[in-house]
N, C-alpha and C positions, 0 to 999 in steps of 0.2 A: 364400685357398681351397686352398693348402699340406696335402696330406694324408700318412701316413707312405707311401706306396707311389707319390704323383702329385703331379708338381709342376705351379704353372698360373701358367704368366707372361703377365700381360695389356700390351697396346702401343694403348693409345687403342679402338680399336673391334675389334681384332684377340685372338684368347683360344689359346694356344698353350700344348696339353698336353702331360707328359711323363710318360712311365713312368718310372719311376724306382726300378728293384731291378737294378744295373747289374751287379751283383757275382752274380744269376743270372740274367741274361741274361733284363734284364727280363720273366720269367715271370709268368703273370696267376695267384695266388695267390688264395684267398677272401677275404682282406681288401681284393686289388687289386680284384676285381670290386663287393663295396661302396661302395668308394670312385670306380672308374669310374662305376657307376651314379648317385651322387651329385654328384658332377661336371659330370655331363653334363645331367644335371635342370638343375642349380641355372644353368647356362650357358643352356641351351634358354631358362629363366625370363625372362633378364636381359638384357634389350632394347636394352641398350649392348651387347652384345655381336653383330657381325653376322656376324662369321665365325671360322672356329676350325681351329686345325693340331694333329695327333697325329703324335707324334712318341716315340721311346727317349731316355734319357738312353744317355750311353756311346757307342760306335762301332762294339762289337762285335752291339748286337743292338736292333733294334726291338721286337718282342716275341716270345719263342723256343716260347709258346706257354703250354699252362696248366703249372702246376708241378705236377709229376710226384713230385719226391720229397714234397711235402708230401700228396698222393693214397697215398704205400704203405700207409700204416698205418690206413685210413681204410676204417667200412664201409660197406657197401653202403648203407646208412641215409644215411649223410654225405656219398657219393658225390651221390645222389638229391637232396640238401639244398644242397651246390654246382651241382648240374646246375641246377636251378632256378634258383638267384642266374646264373650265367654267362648262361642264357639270356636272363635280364632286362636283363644289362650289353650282350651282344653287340645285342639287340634296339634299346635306347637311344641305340647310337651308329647303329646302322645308321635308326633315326628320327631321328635328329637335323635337327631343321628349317631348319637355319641350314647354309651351304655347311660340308664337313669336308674336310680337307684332309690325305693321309697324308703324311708325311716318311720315308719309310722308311728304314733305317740298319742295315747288317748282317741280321741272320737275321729274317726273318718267318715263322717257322713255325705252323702249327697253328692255334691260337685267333688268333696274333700276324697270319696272313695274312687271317684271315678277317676279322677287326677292320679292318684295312687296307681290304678287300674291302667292308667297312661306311659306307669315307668313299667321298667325291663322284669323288673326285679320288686320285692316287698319281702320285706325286713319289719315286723311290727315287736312292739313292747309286750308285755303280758295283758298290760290294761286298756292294748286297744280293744276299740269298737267298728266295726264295720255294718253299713246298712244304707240303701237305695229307698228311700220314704217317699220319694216324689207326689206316688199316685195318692197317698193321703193327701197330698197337697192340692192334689186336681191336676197335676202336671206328671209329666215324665222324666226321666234321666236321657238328659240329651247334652250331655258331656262326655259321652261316648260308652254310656254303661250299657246302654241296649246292644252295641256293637264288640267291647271290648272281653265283658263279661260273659257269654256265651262260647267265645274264642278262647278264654281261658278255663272253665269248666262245661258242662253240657247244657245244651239250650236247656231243656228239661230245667233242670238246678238256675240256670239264670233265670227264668221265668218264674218261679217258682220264688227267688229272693228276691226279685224286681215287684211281682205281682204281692206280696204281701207285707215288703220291706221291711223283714227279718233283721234283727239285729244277730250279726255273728262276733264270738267273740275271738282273738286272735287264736286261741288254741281250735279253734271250730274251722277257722277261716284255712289256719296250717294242715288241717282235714281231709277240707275239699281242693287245697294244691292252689288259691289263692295268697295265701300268705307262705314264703318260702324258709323261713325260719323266723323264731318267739326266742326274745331275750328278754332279761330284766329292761326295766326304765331305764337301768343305771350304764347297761351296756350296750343301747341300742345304736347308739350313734358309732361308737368304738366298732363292732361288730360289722356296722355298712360299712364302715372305711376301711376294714381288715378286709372285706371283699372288692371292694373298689382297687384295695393294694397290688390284692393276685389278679384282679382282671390286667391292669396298668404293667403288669410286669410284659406282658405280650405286646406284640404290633399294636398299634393304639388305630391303625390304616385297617392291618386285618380286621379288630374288633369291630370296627365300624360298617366296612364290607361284608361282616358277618350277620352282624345286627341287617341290614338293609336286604341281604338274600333272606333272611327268615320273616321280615314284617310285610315284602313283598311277595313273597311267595307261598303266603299263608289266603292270601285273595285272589290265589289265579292255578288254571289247572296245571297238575306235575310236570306235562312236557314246558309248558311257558315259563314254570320253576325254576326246572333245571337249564334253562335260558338265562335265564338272570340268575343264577347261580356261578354262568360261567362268567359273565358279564363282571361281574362281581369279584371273582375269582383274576380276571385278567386285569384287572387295575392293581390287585396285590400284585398280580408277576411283574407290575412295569418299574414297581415304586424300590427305593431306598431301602425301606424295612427289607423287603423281600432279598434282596440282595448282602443287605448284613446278616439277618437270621441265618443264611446258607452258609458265610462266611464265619459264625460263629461258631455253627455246630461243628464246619470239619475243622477249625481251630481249638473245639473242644471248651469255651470261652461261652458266658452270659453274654447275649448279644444287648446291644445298646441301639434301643430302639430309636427313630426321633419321627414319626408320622406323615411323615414325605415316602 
């Protein structure tokens, strides 16, 4: 699943993405957002698959945001014709139905943070960088930082690093309850798969149903929540997992999950 811009190393039930244009600071180019978008499908699809890490190749940069020199030359037409695609890539990973998990590494700027801002989970290095610069630029964060960031800290504090595009750094970011734990460089990736591990050891049905009650029910009032909560709830009662877990526990046994 090797594309020219993402590499995709799979480890049994674990699916671990890589940016991979290290030489610019893995910047999200239009071909990168094709290829994320297709990626991240074809991963969603694939039922061996239960959980997944994003991640940078390189040391210096997770992703440093959209490529900006490939944007000079470009008009307003093809501007409009990447906005489109990016918003469909940014959409994608921030649905993705299966846990995502960020590894950040070096610079997340821009698109690079909001991407990050799109998985479940953020797992950063010591020497990340986090920061929304847009409006220097004359433009906004509309890869879903207006939306996601706010949802994750208080409108107040997103306005506030949106409107001055603050650079934070990962110990600042683990602070304000953006970044969920700071490793070395050397064990950042180690450290997301140790959690990817203990998530994977559960229903991979459940985790997913669980994930989709909390992303849905974060945009709708409590009674329509707990609607979709049960909704949610009765597709684990129907499935496999649900019926080995019961059978495990009063056998006293690790149950053996398989996502059905």
């Amino acid at each position: 699943m090797n594309t020219e811009t993402l590499l995709v190393e799979r480890k049994e039930h674990l699916a671990i993405v890589y940016f991979s244009r290290p030489d610019s600071m893995n910047a999200l180019s239009t071909l990168m957002a094709k290829e994320l978008l297709a990626v991240f499908s074809n991963l969603a699809a694939d039922r061996e698959v239960w959980t997944a890490i994003l991640t940078g190749k390189g040391d210096k940069a997770f992703c440093a945001g959209a490529d900006l020199k490939e944007r000079k030359d470009m008009s307003l037409d093809q501007m409009r014709q990447q906005r489109e695609l990016f918003v469909q890539a940014f959409k994608n990973v921030s649905t993705f139905p299966k846990p995502l998990i960020a590894a950040v590494n070096g610079y997340a700027f821009g698109g690079g943070f909001e991407l990050a801002l799109g998985c479940d989970i953020i797992y950063a290095a010591e020497n990340a960088v986090f920061s929304l610069p847009e409006v220097g630029l004359g433009i906004i964060p509309a890869g879903g930082g207006t939306q996601n960031l706010p949802r994750l800290v208080s409108p107040a504090l997103a306005k506030e690093l949106i409107f001055t595009g603050k650079r934070l750094t990962a110990a600042e970011a683990e602070k304000l309850g953006i970044v969920r734990k700071v490793t070395s460089p050397e064990k950042l990736l180690e450290e997301a798969e140790l959690l990817a591990a203990v998530i994977m050891k559960n229903s991979p049905l459940a985790v997913w149903q669980a994930k989709k009650a909390i992303n849905l029910g974060l945009s709708v009032d409590l009674s329509t929540g707990f609607a979709l909560e049960a909704e949610c709830y009765n597709v684990c009662l129907k499935s496999s997992d649900r019926d080995e877990g019961l059978r495990a526990f009063n056998e006293k046994r690790k149950p053996v999950f398989s996502g059905q």
